[in-house]
Each structure stands twice: as C-alpha cells, then as structure tokens.
N, C-alpha and C positions, 0 to 999 in steps of 0.2 A: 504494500500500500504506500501510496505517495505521503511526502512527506506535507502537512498542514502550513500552510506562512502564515506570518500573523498581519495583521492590517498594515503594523508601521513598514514591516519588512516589503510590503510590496509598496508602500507609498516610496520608502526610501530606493527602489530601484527602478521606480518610473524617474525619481527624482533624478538619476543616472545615466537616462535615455536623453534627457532633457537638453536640445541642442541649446540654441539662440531663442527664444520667445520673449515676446513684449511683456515691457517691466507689468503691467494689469493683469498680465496671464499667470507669471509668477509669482506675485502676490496672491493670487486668487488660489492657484497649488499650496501655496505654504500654508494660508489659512485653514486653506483644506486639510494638510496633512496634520496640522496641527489640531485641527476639533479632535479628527479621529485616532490622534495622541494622547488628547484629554481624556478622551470617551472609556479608552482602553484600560489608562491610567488607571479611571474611577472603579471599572471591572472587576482591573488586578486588588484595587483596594478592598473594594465589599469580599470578596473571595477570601483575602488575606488578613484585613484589617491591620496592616504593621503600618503604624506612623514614622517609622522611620524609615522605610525602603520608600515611602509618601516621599516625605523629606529631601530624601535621596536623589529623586526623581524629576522632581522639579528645579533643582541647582543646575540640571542639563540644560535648561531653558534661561532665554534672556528678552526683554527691552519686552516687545510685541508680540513675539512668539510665544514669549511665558504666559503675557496676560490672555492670549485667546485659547491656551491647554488649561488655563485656571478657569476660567469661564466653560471650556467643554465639559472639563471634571465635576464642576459644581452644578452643572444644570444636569448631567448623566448622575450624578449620589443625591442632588433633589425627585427626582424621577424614581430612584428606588428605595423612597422611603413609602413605606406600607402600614397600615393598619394594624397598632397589635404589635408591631415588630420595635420593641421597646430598644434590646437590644443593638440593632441595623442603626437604629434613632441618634445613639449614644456614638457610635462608631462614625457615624457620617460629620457627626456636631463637629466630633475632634478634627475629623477631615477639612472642614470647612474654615477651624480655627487656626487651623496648620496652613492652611492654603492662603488666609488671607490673613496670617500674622494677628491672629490676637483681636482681629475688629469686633466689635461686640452689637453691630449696627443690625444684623438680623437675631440675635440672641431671642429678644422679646418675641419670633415668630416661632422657633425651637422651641420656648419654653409652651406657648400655646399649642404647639403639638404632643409637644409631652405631656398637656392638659389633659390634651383629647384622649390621647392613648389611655391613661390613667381611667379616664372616663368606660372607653369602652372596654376594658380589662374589667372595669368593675360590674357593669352591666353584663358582659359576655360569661364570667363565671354567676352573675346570681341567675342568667338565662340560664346555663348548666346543671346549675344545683335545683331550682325548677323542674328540668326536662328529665333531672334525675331521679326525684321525685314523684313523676308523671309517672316513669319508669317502673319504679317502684310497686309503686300504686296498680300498675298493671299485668305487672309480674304475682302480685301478691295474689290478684282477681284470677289470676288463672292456676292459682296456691303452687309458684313457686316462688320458696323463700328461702333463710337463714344463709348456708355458706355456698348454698349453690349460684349464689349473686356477686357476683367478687366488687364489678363497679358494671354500674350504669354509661352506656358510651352514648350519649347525646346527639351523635354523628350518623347512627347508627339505621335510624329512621327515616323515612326522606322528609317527613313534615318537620321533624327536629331539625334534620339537616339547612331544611329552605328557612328556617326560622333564626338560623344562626347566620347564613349565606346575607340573609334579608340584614338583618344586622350590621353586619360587613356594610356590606353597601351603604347602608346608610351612614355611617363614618367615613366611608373614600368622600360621599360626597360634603362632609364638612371639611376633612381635610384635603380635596383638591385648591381650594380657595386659598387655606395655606401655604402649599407649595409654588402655586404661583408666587401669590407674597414675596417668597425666599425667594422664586427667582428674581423679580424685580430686583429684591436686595441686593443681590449677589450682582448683578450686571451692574447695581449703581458705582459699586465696590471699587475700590483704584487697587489694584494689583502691587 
C-alpha cells in the first residue's frame, strides 16, 4: 500500500514546482498553504493535547504567515469544541492562551461555555437518573429485580435515546452563538 502524504507535505512540493508567478498568485498559495498548516496544527493538537510540541510549532512561523496558521488553528479548535466535552473545552482554552500569548479578550466567552457545559452535565445526568428510574420501574413491572439489574443504560431504548439526542441538540444550538462569539474574538486578536 502506498505511502499517505500529509497536507503540508504536498503543499510544500507544489510549492517546488512553483516557476515565476505573479506576486497575487503567490500570496494567494502561501495563504493557502498556511490555513491548511493551521488546520493541521489544531488536529495534531486535539489528538495530542501537548502545549509544548503547540509551542514548538508555531516559533516555525513568522510576520504574516504566523498570524494566518494562528487564525486557521483557532477557528479549526473553535469548530471542535462540542457539547458535554468539558475536557476538549479545557485543552483548547490552553491552546488558544498559548497561541495568542496570555490575551484574556475572549476568556469571558470560554467561561460562558463552561456555563453551558456545566448546565447541561447537570440536566443530562438528572435526565439519566430519571430514565433510570423509568427503567427501573419497568423492569420491576415485568418482576425483574434485585442483582439481576446491575445499571440501567439510558441509551438503551430509542425513546430514551431521542430524548437525550433531543437534549444534545438543544445545547449545540445555544452554544453555536458562542462559538461564533470566539471566532469574532479571535480574528479581532493581533497575533
């Protein structure tokens, strides 16, 4: 089986083909290979989570080209922050603090995400303990009981299922608005 290249590795060897083009065309490539620098960056990060290989990675970059791989990486680690994923939440904030040195100008939007998450952690298990409940209750109706129940899986049912799915959704759609927010912020950002 052939061997996989990775994004940059083929940007950097068209960038090698690359005769004489107009200064607009060239600009227009580096910008290009630079988003999909960012993008990759932010990738390797959620994957990784190491603030220091971060670190690392960005000292490559300079003037114009750093600040459009900060801006790809930030708007690719806003894009994969998700619902519930408290974790991801935590790992990305660092990313973002790392990337843009300590600015604290979207902090207050972070912190309102980790409202929200908070929020729906709290509702998403008392929804569980409920459907456990339900569970319970209907296991009992048809007498079975004591150790033959170990746990209730919530997931388990499809009406449970769509009632937690429904939930979900309802939180992307308050914290879509959010992440917008963040992206503004982060584009306002001086590198």
């Amino acid at each position: 089986m052939g061997e996989i290249k990775k994004a940059w590795e083929i940007a950097l060897e068209k960038a090698q083909n690359i005769k004489e083009l107009p200064k607009d065309q060239i600009d227009k490539y580096n910008i290009e290979k630079c988003l999909m620098i960012g993008s990759n960056l932010a990738i390797r990060y959620l994957e990784q989570a190491d603030p220091r290989q971060l670190e690392h990675e960005l000292k490559k970059y300079f003037g114009k080209e750093k600040e459009v791989v900060k801006q790809a990486m930030a708007k690719k680690l806003i894009q994969a922050i998700e619902t519930g994923n408290q974790k991801r939440l935590t790992a990305i904030k660092k990313a973002l603090f790392l990337i843009f040195e300590e600015q604290t100008a979207f902090n207050e939007t972070i912190e309102k995400i980790k409202d929200l998450f908070e929020q729906y952690d709290q509702i998403n298990q008392k929804k569980k303990e409920e459907l456990a409940i339900e569970g319970r209750k209907r296991l009992t109706a048809l007498k079975i009981s004591g150790e033959a129940i170990i746990e209730i899986n919530p997931a388990a049912k499809d009406e449970w299922k769509q009632d937690l799915t429904f939930l979900k959704q309802l939180y992307e759609e308050k914290l879509n608005p959010l992440k917008l927010e963040l992206e503004v912020q982060i584009r306002e950002q001086k590198c």
